[in-house]
C-alpha positions as CSV (number, residue, x, y, z in Angstrom):
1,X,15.4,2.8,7.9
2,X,13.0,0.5,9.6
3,X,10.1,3.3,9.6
4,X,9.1,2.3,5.9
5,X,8.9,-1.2,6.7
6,X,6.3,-0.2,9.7
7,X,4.7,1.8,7.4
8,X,3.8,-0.6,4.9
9,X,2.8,-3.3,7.7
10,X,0.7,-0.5,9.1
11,X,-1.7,-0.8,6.6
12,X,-1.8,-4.6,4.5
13,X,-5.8,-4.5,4.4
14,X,-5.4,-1.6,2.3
15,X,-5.7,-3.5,-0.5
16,X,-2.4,-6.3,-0.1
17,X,0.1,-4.0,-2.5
18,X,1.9,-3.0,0.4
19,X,2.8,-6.2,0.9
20,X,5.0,-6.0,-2.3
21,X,8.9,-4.9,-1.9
22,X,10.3,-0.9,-2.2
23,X,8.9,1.2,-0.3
24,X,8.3,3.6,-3.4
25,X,6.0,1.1,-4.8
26,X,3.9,1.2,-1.9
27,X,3.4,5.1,-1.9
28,X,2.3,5.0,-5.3
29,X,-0.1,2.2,-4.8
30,X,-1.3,3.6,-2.0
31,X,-2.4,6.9,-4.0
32,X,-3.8,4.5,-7.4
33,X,-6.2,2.6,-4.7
34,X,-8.5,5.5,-3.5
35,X,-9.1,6.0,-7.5
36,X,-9.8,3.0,-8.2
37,X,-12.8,1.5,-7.0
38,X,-12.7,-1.6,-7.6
39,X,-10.0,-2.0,-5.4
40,X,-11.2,0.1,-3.0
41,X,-13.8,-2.7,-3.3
42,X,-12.1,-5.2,-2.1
């Protein structure tokens, strides 16, 4: 159960969504940065 939390403090200068609680949102963030831009950006 810990592996998720690694995972998401793995990468935080993705774009700080990981950052955020559940582990589900942080899948699907990860996937809506790369086509965004702008976020990608930043």
């Amino acid at each position: 159960m810990e592996d998720p939390t690694q995972s998401r403090r793995s990468q935080p200068n993705r774009g700080g969504f990981l950052s955020r609680p559940g582990p589900d949102l942080g899948h699907r963030e990860i996937i809506e940065l790369p086509c965004r831009p702008e976020i990608a950006d930043v």
